[in-house]
C-alpha positions in Angstrom: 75.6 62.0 54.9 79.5 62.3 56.0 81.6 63.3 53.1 84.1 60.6 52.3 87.8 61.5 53.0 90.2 62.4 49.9 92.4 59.3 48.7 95.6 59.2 49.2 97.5 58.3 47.0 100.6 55.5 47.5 103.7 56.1 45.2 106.7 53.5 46.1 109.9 54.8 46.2 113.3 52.8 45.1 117.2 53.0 44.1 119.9 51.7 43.6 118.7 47.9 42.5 122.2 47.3 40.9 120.5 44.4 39.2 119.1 42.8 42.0 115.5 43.3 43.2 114.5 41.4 46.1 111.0 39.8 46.9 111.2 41.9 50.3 111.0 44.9 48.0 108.4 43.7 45.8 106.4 43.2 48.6 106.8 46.5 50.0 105.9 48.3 47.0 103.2 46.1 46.3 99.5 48.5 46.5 101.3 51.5 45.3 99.5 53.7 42.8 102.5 54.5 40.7 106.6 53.6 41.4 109.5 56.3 41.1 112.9 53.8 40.2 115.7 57.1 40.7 118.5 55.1 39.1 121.0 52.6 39.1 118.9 50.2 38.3 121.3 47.7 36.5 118.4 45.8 34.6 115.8 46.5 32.4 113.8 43.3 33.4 113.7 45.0 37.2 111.6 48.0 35.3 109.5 45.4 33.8 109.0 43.2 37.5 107.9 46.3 39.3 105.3 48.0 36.0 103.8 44.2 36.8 102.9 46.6 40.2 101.7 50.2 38.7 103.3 52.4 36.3 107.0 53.2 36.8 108.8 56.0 36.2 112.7 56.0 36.0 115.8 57.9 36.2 119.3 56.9 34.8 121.7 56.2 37.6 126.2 56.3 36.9 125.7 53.3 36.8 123.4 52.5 34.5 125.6 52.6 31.2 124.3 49.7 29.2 122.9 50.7 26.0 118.7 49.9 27.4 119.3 53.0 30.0 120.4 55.5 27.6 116.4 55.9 26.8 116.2 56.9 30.4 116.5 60.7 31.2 118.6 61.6 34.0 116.0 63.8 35.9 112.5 64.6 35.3 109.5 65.7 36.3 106.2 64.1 37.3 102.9 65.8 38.3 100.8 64.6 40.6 97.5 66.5 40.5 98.6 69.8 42.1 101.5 68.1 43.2 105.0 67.9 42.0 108.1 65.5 42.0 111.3 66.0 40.7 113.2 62.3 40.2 116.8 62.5 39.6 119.4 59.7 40.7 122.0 61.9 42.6 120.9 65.1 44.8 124.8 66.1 44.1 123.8 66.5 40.2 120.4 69.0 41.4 122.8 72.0 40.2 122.8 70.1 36.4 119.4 69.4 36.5 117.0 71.8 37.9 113.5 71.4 38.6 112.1 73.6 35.6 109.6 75.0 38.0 108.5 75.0 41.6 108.0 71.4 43.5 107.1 69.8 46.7 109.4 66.8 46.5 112.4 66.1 45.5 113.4 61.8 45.2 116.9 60.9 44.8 118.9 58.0 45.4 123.0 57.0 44.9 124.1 57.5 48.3 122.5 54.0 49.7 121.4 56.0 53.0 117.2 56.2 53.4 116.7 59.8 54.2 113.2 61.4 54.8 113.8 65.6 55.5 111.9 68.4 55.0 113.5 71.3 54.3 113.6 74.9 55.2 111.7 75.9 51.7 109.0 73.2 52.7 110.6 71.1 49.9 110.0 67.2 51.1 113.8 65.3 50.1 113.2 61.6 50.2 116.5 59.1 49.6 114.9 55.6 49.5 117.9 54.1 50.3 119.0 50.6 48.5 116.9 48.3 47.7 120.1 46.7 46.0 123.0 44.6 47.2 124.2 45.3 50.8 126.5 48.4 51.2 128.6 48.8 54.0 126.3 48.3 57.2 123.6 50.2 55.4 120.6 49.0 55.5 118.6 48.0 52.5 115.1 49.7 52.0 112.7 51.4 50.0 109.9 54.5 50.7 106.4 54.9 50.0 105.3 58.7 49.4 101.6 59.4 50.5 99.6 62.0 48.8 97.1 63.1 51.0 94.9 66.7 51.4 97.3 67.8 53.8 100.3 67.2 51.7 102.9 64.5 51.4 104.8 62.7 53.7 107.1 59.8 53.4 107.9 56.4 55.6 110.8 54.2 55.2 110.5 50.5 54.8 113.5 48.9 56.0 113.9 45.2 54.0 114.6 41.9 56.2 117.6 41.2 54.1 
């Protein structure tokens, strides 16, 4: 009998909504075990269309001022088996808001560029990009983060709008 391999597990990645989330990036995210929203988000009802999905976790962006995203923390902490993430909106702000303890990834968004680097201390920095209105000549995207046995890597899914 062949031992079956682990599951990996499928976390979508978004930012910067800005009160607009597009079918493109529903679609995307669609099959994900869980969704990290780090901030800007503009609307509660987006939290609500994308927990229709999995669970979602979420970060309060500068932006997000209305009196619904003051319940939202501006960093935290989610564990993932052995495995953690640290969620904050701005990668700036990482100095304010420290990961209280050692982690494996580190999701931000604000800057509207997707960016997947690993860095020197093996930390994995994802920046899913906007997944908002169109910035600039940015393109508009999202990220999945797979959780597999030999650790996590990310992809980014660049929306047709």
């Amino acid at each position: 009998m062949v031992a079956a391999e682990p599951r990996t597990a499928r976390i979508g990645l978004i930012a910067d909504t800005h009160g607009l989330l597009r079918d493109e990036a529903l679609a995307a995210l669609r099959g994900s075990d869980r969704i990290l929203h780090a901030g800007d988000i503009g609307d509660p009802r987006i939290l609500d269309a994308l927990a229709a999905i999995a669970p979602v976790d979420a970060v309060r962006g500068n932006n997000d001022t209305a009196p619904w995203a003051q319940r939202l923390p501006e960093a935290r902490q989610l564990e993932f088996g052995a495995l953690t993430i640290h969620l904050l909106h701005d990668i700036k702000t990482l100095a304010a808001h420290p990961p209280p303890g050692p982690v494996q990834v580190i999701v931000a968004g604000h800057s509207h560029r997707p960016r997947i680097e690993r860095r020197e201390d093996g930390v994995l920095h994802v920046n899913p990009g906007s997944a908002g209105p169109r910035r600039f000549s940015l393109p508009v995207s999202v990220a999945i983060l797979h959780l597999g046995a030999s650790g996590p890597t990310a992809s980014i899914v660049e929306l047709g709008a």
